[in-house]
C-alpha positions as CSV (number, residue, x, y, z in Angstrom):
1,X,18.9,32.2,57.0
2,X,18.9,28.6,58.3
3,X,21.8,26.3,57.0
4,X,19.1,23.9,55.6
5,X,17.4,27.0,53.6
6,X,21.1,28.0,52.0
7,X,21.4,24.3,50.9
8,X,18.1,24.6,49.0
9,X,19.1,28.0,47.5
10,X,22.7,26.4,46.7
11,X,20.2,23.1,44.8
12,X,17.8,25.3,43.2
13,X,20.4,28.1,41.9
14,X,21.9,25.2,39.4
15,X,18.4,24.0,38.1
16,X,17.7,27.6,37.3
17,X,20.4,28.3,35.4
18,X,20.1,25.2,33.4
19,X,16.5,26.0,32.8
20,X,17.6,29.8,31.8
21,X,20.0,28.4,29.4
22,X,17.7,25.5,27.6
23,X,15.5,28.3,27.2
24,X,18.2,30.3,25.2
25,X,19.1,27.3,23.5
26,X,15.2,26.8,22.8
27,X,14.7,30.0,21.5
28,X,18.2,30.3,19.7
29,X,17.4,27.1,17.2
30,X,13.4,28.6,16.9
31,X,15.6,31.3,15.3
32,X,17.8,29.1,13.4
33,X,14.5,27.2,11.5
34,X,13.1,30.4,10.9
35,X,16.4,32.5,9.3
36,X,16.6,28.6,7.3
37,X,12.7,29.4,6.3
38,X,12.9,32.4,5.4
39,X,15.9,32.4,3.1
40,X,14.7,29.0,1.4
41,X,10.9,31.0,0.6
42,X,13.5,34.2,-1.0
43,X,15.0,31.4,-3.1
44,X,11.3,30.4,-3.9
45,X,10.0,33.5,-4.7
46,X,12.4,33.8,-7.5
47,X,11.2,31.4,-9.6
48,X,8.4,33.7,-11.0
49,X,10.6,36.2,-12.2
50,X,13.1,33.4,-14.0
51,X,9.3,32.3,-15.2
52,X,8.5,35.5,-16.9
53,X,12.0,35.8,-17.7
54,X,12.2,32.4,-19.4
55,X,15.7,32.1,-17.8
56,X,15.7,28.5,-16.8
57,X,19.2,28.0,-16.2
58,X,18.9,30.8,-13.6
59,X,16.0,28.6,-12.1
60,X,18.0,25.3,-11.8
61,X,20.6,27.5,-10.5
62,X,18.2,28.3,-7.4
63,X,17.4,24.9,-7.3
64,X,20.8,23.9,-6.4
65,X,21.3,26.8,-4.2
66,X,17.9,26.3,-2.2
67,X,18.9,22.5,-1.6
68,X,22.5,23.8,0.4
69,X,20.7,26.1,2.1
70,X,19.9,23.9,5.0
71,X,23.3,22.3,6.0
72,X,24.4,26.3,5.9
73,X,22.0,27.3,8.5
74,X,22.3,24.2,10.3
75,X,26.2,24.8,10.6
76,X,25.6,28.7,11.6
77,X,22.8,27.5,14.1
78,X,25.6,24.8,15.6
79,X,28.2,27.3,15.9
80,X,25.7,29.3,18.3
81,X,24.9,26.7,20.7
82,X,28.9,25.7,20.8
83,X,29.3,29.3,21.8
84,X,26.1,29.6,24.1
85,X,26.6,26.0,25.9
86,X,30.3,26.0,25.7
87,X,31.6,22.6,27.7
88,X,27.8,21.7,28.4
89,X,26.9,21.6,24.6
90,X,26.5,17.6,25.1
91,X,25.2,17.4,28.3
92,X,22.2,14.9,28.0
93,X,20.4,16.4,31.0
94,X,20.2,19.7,29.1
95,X,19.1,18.6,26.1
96,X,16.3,17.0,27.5
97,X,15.6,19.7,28.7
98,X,16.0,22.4,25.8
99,X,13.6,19.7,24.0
100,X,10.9,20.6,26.5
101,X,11.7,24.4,26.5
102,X,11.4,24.1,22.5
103,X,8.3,22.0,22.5
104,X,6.9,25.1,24.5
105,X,7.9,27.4,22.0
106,X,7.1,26.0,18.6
107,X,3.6,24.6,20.0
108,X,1.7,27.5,18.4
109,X,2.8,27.2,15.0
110,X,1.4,25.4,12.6
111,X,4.5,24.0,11.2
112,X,5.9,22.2,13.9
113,X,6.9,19.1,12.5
114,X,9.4,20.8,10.5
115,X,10.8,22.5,13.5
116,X,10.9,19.1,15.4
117,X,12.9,18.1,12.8
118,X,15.5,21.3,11.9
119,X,15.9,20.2,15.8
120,X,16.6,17.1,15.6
121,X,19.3,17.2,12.9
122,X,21.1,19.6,15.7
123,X,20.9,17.0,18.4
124,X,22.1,13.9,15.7
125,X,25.1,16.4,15.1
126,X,25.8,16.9,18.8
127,X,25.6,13.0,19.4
128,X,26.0,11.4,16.5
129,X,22.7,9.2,17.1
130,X,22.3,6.0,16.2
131,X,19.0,4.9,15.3
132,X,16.6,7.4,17.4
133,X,16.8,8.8,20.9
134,X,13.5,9.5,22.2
135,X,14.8,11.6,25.3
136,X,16.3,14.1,23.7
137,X,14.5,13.9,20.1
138,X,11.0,14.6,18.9
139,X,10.2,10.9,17.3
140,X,6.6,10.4,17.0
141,X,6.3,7.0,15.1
142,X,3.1,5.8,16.6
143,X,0.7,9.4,15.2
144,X,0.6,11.1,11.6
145,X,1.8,14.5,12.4
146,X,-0.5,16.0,9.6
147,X,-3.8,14.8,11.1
148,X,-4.0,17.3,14.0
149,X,-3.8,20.6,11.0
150,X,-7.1,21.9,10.5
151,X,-6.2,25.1,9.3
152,X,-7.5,25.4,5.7
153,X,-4.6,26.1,3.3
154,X,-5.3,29.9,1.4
155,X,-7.3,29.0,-1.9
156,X,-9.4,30.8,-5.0
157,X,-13.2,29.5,-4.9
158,X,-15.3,29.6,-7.5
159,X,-18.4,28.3,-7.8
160,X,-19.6,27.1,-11.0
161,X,-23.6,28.5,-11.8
162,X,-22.7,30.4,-14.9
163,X,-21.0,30.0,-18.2
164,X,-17.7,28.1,-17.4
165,X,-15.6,30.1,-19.7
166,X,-16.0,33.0,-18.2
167,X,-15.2,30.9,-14.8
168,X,-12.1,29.8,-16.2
169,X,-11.7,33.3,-17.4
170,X,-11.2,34.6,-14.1
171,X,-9.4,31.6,-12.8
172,X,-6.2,33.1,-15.3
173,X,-6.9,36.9,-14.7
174,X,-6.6,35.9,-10.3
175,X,-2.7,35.0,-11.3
176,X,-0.9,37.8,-12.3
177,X,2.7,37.8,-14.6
178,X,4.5,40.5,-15.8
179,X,3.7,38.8,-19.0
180,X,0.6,38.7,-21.0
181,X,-1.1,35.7,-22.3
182,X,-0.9,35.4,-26.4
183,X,-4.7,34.9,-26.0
184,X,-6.4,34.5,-22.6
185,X,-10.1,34.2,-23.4
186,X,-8.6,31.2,-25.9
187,X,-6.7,29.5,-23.5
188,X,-10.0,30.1,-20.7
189,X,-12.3,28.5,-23.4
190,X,-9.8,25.8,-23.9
191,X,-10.3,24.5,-20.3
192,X,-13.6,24.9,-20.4
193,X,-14.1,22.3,-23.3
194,X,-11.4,20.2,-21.9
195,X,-12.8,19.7,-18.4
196,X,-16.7,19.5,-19.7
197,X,-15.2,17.0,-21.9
198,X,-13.3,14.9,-19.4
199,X,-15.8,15.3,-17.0
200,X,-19.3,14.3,-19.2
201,X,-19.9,11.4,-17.0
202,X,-20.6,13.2,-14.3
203,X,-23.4,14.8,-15.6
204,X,-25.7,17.4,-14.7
205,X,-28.8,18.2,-12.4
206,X,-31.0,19.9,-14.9
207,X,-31.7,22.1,-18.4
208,X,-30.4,25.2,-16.5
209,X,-27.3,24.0,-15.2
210,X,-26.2,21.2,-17.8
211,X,-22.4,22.1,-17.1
212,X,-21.4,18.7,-14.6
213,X,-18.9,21.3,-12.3
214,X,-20.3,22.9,-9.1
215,X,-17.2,24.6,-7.9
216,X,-13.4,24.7,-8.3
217,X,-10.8,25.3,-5.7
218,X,-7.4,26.4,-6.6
219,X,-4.4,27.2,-3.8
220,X,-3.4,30.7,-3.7
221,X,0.4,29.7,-4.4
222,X,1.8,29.0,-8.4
223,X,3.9,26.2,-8.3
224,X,6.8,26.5,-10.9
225,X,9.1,23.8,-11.8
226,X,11.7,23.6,-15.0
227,X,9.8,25.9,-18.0
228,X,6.5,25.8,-16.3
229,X,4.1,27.3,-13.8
230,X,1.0,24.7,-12.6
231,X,-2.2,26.2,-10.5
232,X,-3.3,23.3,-9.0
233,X,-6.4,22.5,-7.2
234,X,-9.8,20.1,-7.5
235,X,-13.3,20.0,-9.1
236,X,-16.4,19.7,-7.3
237,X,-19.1,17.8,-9.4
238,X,-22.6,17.1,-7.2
239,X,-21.2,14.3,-6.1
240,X,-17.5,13.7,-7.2
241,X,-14.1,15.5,-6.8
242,X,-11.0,14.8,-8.9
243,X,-7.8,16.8,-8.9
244,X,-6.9,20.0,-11.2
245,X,-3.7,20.8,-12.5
246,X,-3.7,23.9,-15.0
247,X,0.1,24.0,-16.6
248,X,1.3,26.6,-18.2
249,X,4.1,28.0,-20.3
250,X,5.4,31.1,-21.4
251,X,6.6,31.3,-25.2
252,X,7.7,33.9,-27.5
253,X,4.1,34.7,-28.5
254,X,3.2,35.3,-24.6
255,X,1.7,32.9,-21.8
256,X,-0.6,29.9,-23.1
257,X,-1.9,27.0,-21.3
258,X,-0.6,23.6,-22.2
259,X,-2.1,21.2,-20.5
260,X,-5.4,20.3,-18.3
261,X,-4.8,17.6,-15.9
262,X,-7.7,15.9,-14.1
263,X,-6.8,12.4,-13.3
264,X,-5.2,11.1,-10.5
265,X,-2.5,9.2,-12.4
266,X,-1.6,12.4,-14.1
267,X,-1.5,14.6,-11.3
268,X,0.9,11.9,-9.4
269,X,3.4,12.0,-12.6
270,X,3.6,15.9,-12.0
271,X,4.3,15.3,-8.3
272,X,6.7,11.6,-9.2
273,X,9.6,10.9,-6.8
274,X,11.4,10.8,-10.4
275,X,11.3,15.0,-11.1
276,X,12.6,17.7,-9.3
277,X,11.4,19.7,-6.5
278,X,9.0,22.6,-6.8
279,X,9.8,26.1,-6.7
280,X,6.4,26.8,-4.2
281,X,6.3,29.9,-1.8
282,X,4.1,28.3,0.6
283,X,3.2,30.5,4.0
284,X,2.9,27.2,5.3
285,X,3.4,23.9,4.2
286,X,1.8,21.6,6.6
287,X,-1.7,22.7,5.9
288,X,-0.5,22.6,1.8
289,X,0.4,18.9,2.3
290,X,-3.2,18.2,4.1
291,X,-4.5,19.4,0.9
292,X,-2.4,17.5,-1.6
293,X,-3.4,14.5,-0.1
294,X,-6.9,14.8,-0.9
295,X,-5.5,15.0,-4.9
296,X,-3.3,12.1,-4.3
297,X,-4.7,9.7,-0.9
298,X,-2.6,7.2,-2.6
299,X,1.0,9.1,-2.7
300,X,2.7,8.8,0.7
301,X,3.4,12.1,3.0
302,X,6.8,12.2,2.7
303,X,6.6,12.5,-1.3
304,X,4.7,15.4,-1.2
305,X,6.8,17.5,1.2
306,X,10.0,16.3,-0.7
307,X,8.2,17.9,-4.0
308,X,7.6,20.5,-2.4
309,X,11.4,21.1,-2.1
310,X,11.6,20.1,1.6
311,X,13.2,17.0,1.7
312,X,14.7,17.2,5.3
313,X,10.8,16.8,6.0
314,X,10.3,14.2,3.4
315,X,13.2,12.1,5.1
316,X,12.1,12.7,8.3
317,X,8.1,11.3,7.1
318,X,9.7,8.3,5.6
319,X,11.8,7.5,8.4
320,X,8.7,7.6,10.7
321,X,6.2,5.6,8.7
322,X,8.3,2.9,7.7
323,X,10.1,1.9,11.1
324,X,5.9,2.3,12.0
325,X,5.3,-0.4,9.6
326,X,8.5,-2.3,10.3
327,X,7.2,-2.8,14.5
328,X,4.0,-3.9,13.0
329,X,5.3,-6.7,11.2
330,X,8.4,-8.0,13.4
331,X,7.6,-11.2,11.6
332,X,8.7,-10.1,8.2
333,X,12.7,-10.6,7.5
334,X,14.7,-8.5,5.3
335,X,15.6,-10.0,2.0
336,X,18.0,-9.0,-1.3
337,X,15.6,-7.1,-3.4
338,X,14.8,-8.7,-7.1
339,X,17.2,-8.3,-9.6
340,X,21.1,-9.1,-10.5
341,X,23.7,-8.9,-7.7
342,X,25.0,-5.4,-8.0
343,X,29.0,-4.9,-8.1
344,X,28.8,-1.5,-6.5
345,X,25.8,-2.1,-4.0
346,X,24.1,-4.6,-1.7
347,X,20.5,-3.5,-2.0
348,X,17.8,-5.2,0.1
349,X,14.1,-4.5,1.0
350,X,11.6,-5.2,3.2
351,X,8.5,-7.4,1.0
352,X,5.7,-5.5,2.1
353,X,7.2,-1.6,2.2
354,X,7.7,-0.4,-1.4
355,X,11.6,0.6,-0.7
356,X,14.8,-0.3,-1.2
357,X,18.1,0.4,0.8
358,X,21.2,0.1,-1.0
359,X,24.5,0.1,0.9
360,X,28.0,1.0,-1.2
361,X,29.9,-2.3,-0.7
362,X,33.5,-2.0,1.4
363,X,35.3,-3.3,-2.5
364,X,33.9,-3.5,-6.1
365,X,34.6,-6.3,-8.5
366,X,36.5,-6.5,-11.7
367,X,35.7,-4.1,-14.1
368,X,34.3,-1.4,-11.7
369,X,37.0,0.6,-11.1
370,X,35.2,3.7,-9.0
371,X,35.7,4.1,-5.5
372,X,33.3,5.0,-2.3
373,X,33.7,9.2,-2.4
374,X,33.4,8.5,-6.8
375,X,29.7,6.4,-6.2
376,X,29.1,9.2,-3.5
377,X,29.3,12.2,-5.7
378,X,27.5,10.3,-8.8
379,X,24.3,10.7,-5.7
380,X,25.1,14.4,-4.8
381,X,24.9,15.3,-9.3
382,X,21.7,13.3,-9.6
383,X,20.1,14.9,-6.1
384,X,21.5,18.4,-7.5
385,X,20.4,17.8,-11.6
386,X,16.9,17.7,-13.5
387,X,15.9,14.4,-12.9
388,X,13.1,14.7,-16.4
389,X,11.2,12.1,-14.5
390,X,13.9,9.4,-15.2
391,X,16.2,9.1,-12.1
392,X,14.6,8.0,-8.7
393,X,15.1,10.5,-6.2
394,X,17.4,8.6,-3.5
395,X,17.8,10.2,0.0
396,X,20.9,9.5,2.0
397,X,20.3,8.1,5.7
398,X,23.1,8.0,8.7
399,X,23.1,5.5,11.0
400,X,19.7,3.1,10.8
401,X,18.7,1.1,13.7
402,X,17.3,-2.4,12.5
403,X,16.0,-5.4,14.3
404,X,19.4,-8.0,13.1
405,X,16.4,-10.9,14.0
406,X,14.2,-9.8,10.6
407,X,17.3,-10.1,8.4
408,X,17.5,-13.3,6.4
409,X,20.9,-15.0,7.2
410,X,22.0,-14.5,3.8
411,X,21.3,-11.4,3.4
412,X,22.9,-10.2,6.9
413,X,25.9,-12.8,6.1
414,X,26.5,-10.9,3.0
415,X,26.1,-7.5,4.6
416,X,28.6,-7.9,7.2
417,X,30.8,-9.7,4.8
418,X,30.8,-7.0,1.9
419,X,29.6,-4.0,3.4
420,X,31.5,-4.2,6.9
421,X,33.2,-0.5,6.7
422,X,29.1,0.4,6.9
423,X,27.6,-2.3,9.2
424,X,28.3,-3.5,12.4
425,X,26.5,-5.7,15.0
426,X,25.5,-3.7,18.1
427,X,23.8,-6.2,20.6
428,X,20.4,-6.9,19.4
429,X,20.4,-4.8,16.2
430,X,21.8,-4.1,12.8
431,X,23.5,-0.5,12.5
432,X,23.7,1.3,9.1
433,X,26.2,3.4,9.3
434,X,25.5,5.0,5.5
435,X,22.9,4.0,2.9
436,X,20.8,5.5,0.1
437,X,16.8,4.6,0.2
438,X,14.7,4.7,-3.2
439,X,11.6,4.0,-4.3
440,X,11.3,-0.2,-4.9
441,X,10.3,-0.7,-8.6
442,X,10.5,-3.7,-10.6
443,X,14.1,-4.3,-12.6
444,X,13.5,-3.8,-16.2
445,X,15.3,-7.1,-17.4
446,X,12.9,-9.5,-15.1
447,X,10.1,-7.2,-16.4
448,X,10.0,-7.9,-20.1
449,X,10.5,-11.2,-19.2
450,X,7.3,-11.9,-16.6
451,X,5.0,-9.3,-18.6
452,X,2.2,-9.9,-21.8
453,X,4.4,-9.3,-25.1
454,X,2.6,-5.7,-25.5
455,X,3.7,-4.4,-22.8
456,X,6.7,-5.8,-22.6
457,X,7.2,-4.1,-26.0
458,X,6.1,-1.0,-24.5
459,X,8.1,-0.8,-21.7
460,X,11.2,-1.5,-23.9
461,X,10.5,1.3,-26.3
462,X,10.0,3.3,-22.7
463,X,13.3,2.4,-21.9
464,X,14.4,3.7,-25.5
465,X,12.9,7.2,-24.8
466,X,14.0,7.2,-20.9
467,X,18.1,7.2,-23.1
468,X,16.4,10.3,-25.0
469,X,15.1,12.2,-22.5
470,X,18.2,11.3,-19.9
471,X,20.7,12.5,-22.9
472,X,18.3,15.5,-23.8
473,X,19.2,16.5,-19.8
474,X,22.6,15.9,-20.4
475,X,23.0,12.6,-18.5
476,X,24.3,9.4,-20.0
477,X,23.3,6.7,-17.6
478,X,27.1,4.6,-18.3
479,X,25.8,1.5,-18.2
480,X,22.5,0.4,-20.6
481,X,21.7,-2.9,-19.8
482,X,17.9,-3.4,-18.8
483,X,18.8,-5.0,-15.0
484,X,20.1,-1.0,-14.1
485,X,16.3,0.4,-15.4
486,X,13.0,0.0,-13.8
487,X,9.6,-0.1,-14.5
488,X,7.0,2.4,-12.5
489,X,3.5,1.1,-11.5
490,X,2.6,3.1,-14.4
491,X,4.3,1.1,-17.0
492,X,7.2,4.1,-17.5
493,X,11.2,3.0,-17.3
494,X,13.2,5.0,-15.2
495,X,17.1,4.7,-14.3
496,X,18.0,3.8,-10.6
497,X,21.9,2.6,-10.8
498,X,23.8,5.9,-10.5
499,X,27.5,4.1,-10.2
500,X,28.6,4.7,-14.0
501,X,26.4,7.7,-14.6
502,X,28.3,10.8,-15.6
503,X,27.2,14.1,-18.2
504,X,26.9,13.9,-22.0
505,X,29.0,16.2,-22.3
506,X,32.0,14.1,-20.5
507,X,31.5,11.2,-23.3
508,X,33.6,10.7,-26.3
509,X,31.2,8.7,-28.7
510,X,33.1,7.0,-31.5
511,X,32.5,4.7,-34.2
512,X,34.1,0.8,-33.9
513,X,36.7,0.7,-35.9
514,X,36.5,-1.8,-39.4
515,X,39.0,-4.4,-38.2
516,X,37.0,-4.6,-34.4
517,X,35.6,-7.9,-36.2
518,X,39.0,-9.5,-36.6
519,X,39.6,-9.2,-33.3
520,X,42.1,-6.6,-33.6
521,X,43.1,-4.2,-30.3
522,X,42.3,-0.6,-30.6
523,X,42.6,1.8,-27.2
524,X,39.7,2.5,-26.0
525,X,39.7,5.7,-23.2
526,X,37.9,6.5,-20.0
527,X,35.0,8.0,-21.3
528,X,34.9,6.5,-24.6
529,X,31.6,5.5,-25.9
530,X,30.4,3.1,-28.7
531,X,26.8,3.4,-29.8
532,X,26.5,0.8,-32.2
533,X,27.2,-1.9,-29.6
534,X,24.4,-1.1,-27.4
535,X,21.6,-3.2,-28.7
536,X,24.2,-6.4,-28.5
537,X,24.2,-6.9,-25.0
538,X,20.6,-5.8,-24.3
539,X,18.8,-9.7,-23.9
540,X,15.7,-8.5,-26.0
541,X,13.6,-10.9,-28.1
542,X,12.7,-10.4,-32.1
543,X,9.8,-8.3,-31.5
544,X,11.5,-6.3,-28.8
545,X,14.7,-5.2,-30.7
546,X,12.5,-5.0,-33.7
547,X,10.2,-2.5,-31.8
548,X,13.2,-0.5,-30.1
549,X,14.7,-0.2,-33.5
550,X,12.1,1.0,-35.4
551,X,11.9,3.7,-32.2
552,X,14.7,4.7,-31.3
553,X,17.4,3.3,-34.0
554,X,18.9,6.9,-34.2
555,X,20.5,6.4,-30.2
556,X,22.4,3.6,-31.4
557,X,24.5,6.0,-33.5
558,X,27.7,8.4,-32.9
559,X,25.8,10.9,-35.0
560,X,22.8,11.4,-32.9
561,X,24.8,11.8,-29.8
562,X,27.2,14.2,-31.8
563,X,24.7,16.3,-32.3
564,X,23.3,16.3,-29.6
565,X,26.5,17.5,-28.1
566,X,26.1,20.0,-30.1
567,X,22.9,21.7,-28.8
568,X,23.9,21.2,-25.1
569,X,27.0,22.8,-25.8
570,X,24.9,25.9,-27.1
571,X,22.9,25.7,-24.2
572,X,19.4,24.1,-26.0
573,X,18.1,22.4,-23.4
574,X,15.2,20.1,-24.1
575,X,11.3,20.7,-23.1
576,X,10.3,17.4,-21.4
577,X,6.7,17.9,-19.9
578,X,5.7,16.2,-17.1
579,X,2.5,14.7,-18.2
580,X,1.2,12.9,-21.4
581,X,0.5,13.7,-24.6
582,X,-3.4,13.7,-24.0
583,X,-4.1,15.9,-21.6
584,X,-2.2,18.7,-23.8
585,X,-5.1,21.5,-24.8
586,X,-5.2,22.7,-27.9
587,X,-1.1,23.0,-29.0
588,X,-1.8,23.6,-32.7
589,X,-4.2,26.5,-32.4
590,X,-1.5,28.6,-30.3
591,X,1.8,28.0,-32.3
592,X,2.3,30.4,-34.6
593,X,3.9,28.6,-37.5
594,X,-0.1,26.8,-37.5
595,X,-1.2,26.9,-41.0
596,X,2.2,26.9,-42.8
C-alpha cells in the first residue's frame, strides 16, 4: 500500500465511525419515541375500564401520570446517548449528522412529526437552544406537516338507505363495554329523532328516501374524557357534511346517551383549549388530526393534537405556525395586550395572532407576596387539574427568539426593565428565557363595558357560573375581580390569572365580623376568605349586580362554600358536561326517579 492510500484509509476510518455511531444514536432515540408511545397508549387504554368502572378519580390519576410520562423517557433516552457518545455527546458535527441518519429512519412512518419533535427536545437539552437551530433540528416553518398524510384514519361507515334507527342501532352495538346500556334501542331512537330534527333543512331527494342523511362516519377509536366516552365522526347529507359527536355516560341504571352534537360551535367546546386532554388510543394520530380538521377547519392544528393528550406536539404546531406568521408580517410590532397592568406578569401579544405571552416579572408589587417557583407551581396544578372548561390551557416555552425591531419601545423598555432575570438582548433579537403562552381573549372588565347591555349581562352571570363550576372542581381562582376573567369568542367567561389561584379545600371562608363597619382590626390569615365582600369590588352596573345576584347570590355566602367543602371532602365531585344544555337527548325519559 502506497503512503497516499494509508492517508485515505487513516481520513475515511474517522468518517465511518462517526457515521456508525449517528446511526446508533439514530436508531437509539427511534427507540426512545417509541418505548415513550407505547407507554403513553397503556395509559390510554385504561380509560375504558375506569369508564365502565365509573372510577374517575382513577382516570384523572392517569391523566396526571400520562402527562410525566414524557420528561421520564426523555431523561432515560438522554442517559443513553451520554453513555453511547460519551465526550462527543455535543459535538455539532455529529448531530448533524444523527439528524440525517434519523430522518432516514423515521421517513416511513406516518407519524413523523412527532418523532422530529421527541428529537428535538433531545438536541434543546444537549445545547440548550436558543430560538431554533436548523442544522441540527427538524424546523419546518415554511410547510404544514399534516398536508402530506393521506392515509385514511380507521373509521365505521354506514350508509344511510334504510330506517335510521336501526342505523343508529348498530352505530351503539359496533362499541362494545363491559357494561350494558339501560336501554339501547331508546337511546338509538333518540339519535335518530335528534339528528332528523337538527338536520330537516337539508332535506331529502324523494318519497322513498325522505330521511336528509346519506351516510355517517365514525373513527374506530372512543374518546373518553372526565365521566364520559364521545364517538365522534360526520354526517353526510347529498350535499352537506357537519360534524357528529355521540356522548355518553354510564349511570347506575347502565350506559345511556346524553348528548347529540352536530354543530360546529359545539363540537369546538368539547375539543376547547379550556378542558382537559383526551384519554384516545389512537394507532396513529397524524392521520386522526387530518380528520378533526375537517370537523373543526376553524380550530388550529396544534389544539387538536394538544386535546388529544399530546401536547409536546401541540407546542411544537404552535411554535411553527406562529413564528410563520410572525416572518410574514415583520411590519407588525409587539404590544402590551388589553387589559390592567398585571403585578405578577408582563403579558404582551402580537395584534394579528390570537395569543398572548406572559412573562413572570423579576419582583411583584405590594400586596403580592408570592414568589417566581410559588407562580410556577400555581401553572404545573392548573396543567395537571380538570380544567371544567374554565382555565385556559397555558404551555410553558424556553428560550424564544424574537425580532427586538417588532417590539414597541414601551413594551421592550418595560421588559428589560421588569422582567430582566428572563430577557436579555442578544444582537439583533429579543431572547425569552421563560414564558407561558395562552390563548388571547378579551378581559372580562373591558368586556361588559364595550358590549350591548344583554350580553354584557350574560357574560357577567357566565362569570357567576365559571366561580361555580371552578369551586365544584375544587379551585378557587384567589382573586375575583373581572380584569383576571375572559370572555371566549363564544360569549363564555373563563379564568386566565393563575397567581392567587389555590384549592377549595385550602380556603378558610368566614363571615366579617359585626364591628368590620366601625373600622375595627380583626386578623385576618393566609387563606382566609370573605364571601360577602366579593360583589363590592366587582365594577358592575345596576342591572349587572342585579342580574349576578339574582344568579348566583348563594356564592357570595360562607354557607355555600361550607358546604361545598363538605362534598369535596367526601369525594362528590361535580358532573360538568362539556356542551350545552340543548343538544342533551332525551335526559328525563332515562332517569329513573322520572314520574315521581
Amino acid at each position: 500500500m502506497s503512503s497516499e492510500d494509508a492517508a485515505t484509509v487513516e481520513s475515511s476510518a474517522p468518517a465511518e465511525e462517526r457515521a456508525a455511531l449517528a446511526a446508533a444514536a439514530a436508531v437509539d432515540i427511534r427507540n426512545g419515541f417509541a418505548d415513550y408511545n407505547d407507554r403513553f397508549r397503556a395509559v390510554t387504554r385504561r380509560a375504558k375500564q375506569r369508564f365502565e368502572a365509573r372510577d374517575f378519580i382513577s382516570a384523572q390519576m392517569d391523566n396526571v401520570e400520562r402527562m410525566d410520562l414524557y420528561d421520564i423517557c426523555v431523561r432515560a433516552t438522554t442517559s443513553r446517548l451520554e453513555r453511547l457518545l460519551r465526550e462527543r455527546v455535543r459535538e455539532r458535527a455529529l448531530w448533524v449528522d444523527i439528524r440525517g441518519s434519523f430522518a432516514e429512519l423515521i421517513a416511513p412512518l406516518l407519524d413523523q412529526e412527532l418523532n422530529k419533535t421527541f428529537y428535538n427536545t433531545l438536541t434543546r437539552r444537549f445545547f440548550g437552544t436558543s430560538g431554533v437551530d436548523a442544522q441540527i433540528e427538524f424546523v419546518a416553518l415554511d410547510i404544514e406537516p399534516t398536508d402530506r398524510i393521506t392515509h385514511p384514519v380507521e373509521r365505521h361507515s354506514y350508509a344511510v338507505w334504510g330506517q335510521l334507527p336501526r342505523v343508529c342501532q348498530r352505530m351503539l352495538e359496533d362499541y362494545s363495554f363491559d357494561v350494558a346500556y339501560a336501554h339501547q334501542s331508546l337511546c338509538a331512537l333518540r339519535i335518530a329523532e335528534t339528528l332528523a330534527q337538527r338536520l330537516e333543512e337539508w332535506g331529502g331527494t324523494d318519497a322513498a328516501n325522505a330521511n336528509p342523511i346519506r351516510a355517517i362516519e365514525l373513527l374506530d377509536t372512543v374518546f373518553y374524557r372526565e365521566r364520559r366516552a364521545y364517538l365522534v365522526g360526520r354526517i353526510f347529507g347529498a350535499e352537506r357534511i357537519a360534524p357528529l359527536v355521540i356522548a355518553l355516560v354510564n349511570e347506575d341504571a347502565g350506559l345511556r346517551v346524553d348528548a347529540v352534537l352536530t354543530e360546529r360551535a359545539h363540537v369546538a367546546q368539547v375539543f376547547g383549549y379550556t378542558r382537559s386532554y383526551f384519554q384516545a388510543d389512537l394507532p396513529t394520530v397524524g392521520d386522526a388530526v387530518v380528520f378533526l380538521r375537517t370537523l373543526l377547519p376553524f380550530k388550529p392544528i396544534d389544539e387538536l393534537y394538544t386535546a388529544l393528550g399530546r401536547a409536546k406536539q401541540g407546542k411544537t404546531e404552535r411554535y411553527r405556525h406562529f413564528f410563520r406568521h410572525l416572518a410574514a408580517h415583520r411590519d407588525e410590532q409587539f404590544v402590551h395586550a388589553d387589559g390592567e397592568r398585571g403585578m405578577v406578569m408582563a403579558v404582551f401579544t402580537l395584534p394579528s395572532y390570537p395569543l398572548v405571552f406572559k412573562l413572570i416579572r423579576d419582583k411583584f408589587a405590594f400586596p403580592k407576596e408570592s414568589v417566581r417557583a410559588e407562580v410556577m407551581q400555581k401553572y404545573t396544578l392548573v396543567f395537571r387539574h380538570d380544567r371544567c372548561g374554565r382555565l385556559v390551557d397555558a404551555q410553558e416555552f424556553h428560550f424564544l427568539r424574537f425580532p427586538r425591531n417588532q417590539f414597541a419601545p414601551a413594551l421592550l423598555d418595560e421588559l428589560l426593565a421588569s422582567c430582566s432575570e428572563t430577557v436579555k438582548i442578544d444582537g439583533d433579537d429579543l431572547v425569552v428565557a421563560h414564558c407561558y403562552v395562552e390563548r388571547r381573549v378579551r378581559p372580562l372588565n373591558l368586556y361588559v363595558r364595550e358590549a350591548e347591555p344583554d350580553a354584557g349581562i350574560r357574560a357577567v352571570v357566565d362569570y357567576g357560573q365559571a366561580i361555580r363550576d371552578l369551586a365544584s372542581s375544587n379551585i378557587f381562582p384567589g382573586d375575583l375581580l373581572f380584569k383576571n376573567f375572559g370572555v371566549t369568542g363564544t360569549g363564555r367567561a373563563i379564568f386566565y390569572d393563575y397567581d392567587e389561584l389555590c384549592l377549595v379545600s385550602e380556603c378558610r371562608f368566614r363571615e366579617l365580623p359585626e364591628d368590620d363597619d366601625r373600622g375595627e382590626s380583626f386578623y385576618v390569615g393566609p387563606f382566609d376568605v370573605f364571601p360577602e365582600q366579593f360583589p363590592r369590588f366587582l365594577g358592575m352596573d345596576a342591572a349587572q349586580r342585579a342580574a349576578l345576584l339574582e344568579a348566583h347570590g348563594d356564592i357570595f355566602s360562607v354557607r355555600w362554600w361550607r358546604e361545598l367543602q363538605e362534598r369535596l371532602a367526601r369525594g362528590l365531585v361535580a358532573d360538568l358536561p362539556p356542551y350545552p344544555l340543548q343538544v342533551r337527548v332525551g335526559v328525563e325519559s332515562f332517569s329513573p326517579n322520572a314520574g315521581l
